[in-house]
C-alpha positions as CSV (number, residue, x, y, z in Angstrom):
1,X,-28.8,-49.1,22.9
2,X,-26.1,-51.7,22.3
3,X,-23.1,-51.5,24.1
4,X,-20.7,-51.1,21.4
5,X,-23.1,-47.6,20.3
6,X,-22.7,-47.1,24.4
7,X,-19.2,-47.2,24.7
8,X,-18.3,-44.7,21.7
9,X,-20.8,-42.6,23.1
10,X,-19.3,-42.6,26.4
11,X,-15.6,-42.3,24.7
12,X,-16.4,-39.3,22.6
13,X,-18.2,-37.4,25.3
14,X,-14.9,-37.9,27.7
15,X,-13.2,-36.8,25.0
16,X,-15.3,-33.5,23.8
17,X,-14.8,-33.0,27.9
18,X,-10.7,-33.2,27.9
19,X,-10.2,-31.6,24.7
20,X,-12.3,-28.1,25.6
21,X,-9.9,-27.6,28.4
22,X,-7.4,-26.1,26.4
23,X,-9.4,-24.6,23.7
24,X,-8.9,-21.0,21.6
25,X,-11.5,-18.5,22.2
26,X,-12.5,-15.9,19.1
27,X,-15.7,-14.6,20.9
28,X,-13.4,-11.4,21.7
29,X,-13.7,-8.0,20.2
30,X,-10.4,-5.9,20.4
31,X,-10.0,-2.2,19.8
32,X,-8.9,-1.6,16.0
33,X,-5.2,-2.1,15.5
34,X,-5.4,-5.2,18.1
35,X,-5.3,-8.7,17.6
36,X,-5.6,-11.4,20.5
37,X,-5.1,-14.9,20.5
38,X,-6.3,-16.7,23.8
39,X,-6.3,-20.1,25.2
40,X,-8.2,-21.3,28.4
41,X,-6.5,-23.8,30.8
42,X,-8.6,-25.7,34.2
43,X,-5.5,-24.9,36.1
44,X,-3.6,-22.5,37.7
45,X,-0.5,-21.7,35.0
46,X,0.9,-18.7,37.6
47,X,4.0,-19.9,39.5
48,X,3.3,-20.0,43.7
49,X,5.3,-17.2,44.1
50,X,3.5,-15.2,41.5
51,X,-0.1,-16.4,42.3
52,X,-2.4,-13.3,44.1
53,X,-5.8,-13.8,44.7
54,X,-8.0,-11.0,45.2
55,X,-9.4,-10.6,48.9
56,X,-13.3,-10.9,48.2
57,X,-12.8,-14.3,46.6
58,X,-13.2,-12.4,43.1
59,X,-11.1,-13.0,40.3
60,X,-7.6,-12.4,41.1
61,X,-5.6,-9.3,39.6
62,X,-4.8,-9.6,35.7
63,X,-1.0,-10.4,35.3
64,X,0.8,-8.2,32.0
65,X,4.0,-9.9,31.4
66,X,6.1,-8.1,28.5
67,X,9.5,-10.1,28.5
68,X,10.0,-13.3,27.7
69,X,12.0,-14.0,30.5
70,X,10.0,-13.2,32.9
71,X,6.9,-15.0,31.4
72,X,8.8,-18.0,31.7
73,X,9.7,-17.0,35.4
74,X,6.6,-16.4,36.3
75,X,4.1,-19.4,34.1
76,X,4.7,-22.5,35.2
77,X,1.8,-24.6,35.3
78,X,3.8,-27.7,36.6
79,X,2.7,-26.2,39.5
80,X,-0.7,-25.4,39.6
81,X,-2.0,-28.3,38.4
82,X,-4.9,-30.4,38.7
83,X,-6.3,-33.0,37.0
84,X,-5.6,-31.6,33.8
85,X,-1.6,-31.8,32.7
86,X,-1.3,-28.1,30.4
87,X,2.3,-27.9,31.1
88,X,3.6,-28.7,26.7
89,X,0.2,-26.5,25.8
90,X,1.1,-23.9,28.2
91,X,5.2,-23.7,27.5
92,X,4.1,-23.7,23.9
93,X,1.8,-21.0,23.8
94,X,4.6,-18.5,25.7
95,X,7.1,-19.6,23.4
96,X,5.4,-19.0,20.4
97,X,4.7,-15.5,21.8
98,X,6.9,-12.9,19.7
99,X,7.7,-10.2,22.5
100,X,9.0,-7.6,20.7
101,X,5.1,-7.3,19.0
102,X,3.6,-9.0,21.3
103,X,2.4,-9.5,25.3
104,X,0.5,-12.0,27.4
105,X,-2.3,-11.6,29.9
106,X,-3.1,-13.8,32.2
107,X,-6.9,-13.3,33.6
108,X,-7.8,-16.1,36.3
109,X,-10.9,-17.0,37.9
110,X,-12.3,-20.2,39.7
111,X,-15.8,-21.8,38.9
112,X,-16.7,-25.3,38.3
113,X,-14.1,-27.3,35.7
114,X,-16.8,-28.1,33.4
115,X,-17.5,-24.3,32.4
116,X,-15.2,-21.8,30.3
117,X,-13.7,-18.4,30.7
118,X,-13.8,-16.6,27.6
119,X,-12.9,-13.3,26.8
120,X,-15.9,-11.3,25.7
121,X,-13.8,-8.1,24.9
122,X,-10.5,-6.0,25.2
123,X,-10.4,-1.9,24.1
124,X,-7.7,0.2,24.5
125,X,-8.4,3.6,26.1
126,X,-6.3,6.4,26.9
127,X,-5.5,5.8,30.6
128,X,-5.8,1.9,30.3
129,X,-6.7,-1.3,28.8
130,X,-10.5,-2.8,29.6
131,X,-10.9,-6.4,29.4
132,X,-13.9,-8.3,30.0
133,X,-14.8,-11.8,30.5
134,X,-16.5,-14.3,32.0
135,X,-17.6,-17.4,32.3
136,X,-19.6,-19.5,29.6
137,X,-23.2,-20.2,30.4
138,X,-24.1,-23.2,28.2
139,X,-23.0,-25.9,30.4
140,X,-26.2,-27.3,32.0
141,X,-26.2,-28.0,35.7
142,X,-22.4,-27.6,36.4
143,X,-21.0,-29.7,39.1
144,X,-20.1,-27.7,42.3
145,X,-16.2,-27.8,42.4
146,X,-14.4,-24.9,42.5
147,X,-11.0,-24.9,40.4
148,X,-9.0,-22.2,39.2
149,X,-9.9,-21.0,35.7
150,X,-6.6,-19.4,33.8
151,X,-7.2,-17.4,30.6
152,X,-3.8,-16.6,28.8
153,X,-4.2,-13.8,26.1
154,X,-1.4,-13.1,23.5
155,X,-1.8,-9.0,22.7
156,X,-0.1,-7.6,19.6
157,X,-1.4,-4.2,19.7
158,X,-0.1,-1.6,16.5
159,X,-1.2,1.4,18.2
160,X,-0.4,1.1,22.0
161,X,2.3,-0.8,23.6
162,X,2.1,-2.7,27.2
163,X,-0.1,-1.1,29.3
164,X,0.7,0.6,32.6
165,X,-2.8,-0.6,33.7
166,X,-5.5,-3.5,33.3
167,X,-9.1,-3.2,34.4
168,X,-10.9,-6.4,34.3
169,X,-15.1,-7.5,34.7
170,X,-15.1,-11.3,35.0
171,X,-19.2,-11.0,35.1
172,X,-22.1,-12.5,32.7
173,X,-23.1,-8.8,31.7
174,X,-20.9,-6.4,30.3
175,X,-19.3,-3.8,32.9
C-alpha cells in the first residue's frame, strides 16, 4: 500500500471513530402514540451536582427532566468531559427540545469509548415507563477504558405525559 492510499485510510477511520460519538439511534421501539429521538455522547452531559451513580457500579439512575429550565440547570456537559468536546451538540439537542410536547431522558452507563449505548426499546405501562438499552456489540475487541456512556432521549408521548417513574435494563438481552 502506498502511503498516500495509507494516510486516507488512516484519516477516514479517525474520522468514522469521532463522528459515531455523537450519533442518532433509530434501533428503538416506542409504545404507539410515542416518538423518541436519541443521541449518544462518550461523556458525562449531567452537571456534578446532579451526577448519581448507582452503588453496584451499574448504570446510574435514569434522569426525567420536564422543564426547560431545569434541563439546562442540570446538562452541562462542559463539565463532564473527556476527550470528546459535546458541549454545542449537547446545548443544541436540549434547546431544540419543545417542552410543552416533549421530555428528555438521560440514561448513562460506562464501558469502553469505542462501543455505543443504544436504546433498544421504551413502552409505556400503566404504573411506569420501561426502557431498555445497552450497549452495542459489533465493535471487535474493545479497548479496556472505562468512560461514562450518556444516552439523551427526547420523549413526545400523545397518550401519557412525564412519568412519575422510569425502570431501566442496560443489558445485551431484553429484561
Amino acid at each position: 500500500m502506498n502511503r498516500r492510499r495509507f494516510l486516507a485510510a488512516t484519516a477516514l477511520g479517525a474520522l468514522a471513530g469521532v463522528a459515531g460519538c455523537a450519533g442518532a439511534s433509530e434501533s428503538s421501539t416506542p409504545s404507539d402514540g410515542m416518538d423518541v429521538e436519541t443521541r449518544h455522547w462518550v461523556t458525562d452531559v449531567l452537571a456534578t451536582d446532579y451526577r448519581d451513580r448507582a452503588p453496584d457500579g451499574g448504570p446510574a439512575p435514569p434522569v426525567v427532566l420536564a422543564d426547560p429550565a431545569e434541563a439546562r440547570d442540570r446538562i452541562d456537559p462542559d463539565e463532564g468531559s473527556t476527550w470528546f468536546d459535546a458541549s454545542d451538540e449537547v446545548d443544541r439537542f436540549v434547546r431544540d427540545t419543545d417542552f410543552e410536547r416533549s421530555y428528555l431522558l438521560v440514561v448513562q452507563d460506562g464501558d469502553s469509548h469505542q462501543r455505543y449505548l443504544e436504546l433498544r426499546s421504551i413502552e409505556r405501562t400503566d404504573a411506569r415507563l420501561d426502557v431498555w438499552a445497552s450497549f452495542d456489540a459489533d465493535v471487535g475487541s474493545p479497548v479496556d477504558d472505562l468512560v461514562v456512556h450518556s444516552l439523551v432521549v427526547r420523549v413526545t408521548d400523545e397518550e401519557a405525559g412525564v412519568p412519575d417513574r422510569v425502570e431501566l435494563t442496560v443489558a445485551d438481552t431484553p429484561p
